[in-house]
N, C-alpha and C positions, 0 to 999 in steps of 0.2 A: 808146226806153223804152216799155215796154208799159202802158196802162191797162187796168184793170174796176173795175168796181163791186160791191163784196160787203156783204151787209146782215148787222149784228150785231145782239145785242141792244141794246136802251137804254141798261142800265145798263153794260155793256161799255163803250160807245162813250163813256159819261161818265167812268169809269175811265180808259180810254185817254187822253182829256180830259187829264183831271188831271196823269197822269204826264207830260203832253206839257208841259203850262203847267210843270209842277217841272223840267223838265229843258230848258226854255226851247227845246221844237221847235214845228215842227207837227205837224199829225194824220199827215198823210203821211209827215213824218221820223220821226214815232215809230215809226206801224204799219211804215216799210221796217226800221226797227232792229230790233225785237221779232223779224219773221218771217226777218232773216238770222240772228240770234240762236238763233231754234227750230231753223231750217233746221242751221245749224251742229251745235248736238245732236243732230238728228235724227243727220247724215251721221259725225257722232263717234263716237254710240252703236252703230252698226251697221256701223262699220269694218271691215274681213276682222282676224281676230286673227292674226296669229302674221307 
């Protein structure tokens, strides 16, 4: 499994916070949910059509 270190803003990182403590993760379960989540929409939205 790969690490880095990426710097957000403050208030981000408290948000993040937050939804992690509501959804009973940690910062890391949450931040890997959120970006397979993006990631998924990104690779969704730009599909080949037809």
């Amino acid at each position: 499994m790969a690490t880095f270190t990426v710097r957000i803003p403050d208030d981000l990182h408290q948000r993040v916070k937050h939804i992690a403590a509501a959804e009973d993760r940690s910062m890391n379960a949450q931040l890997v949910h959120l970006l397979k989540r993006a990631v998924s929409e990104y690779e969704r939205d730009r599909a080949p059509k037809g």
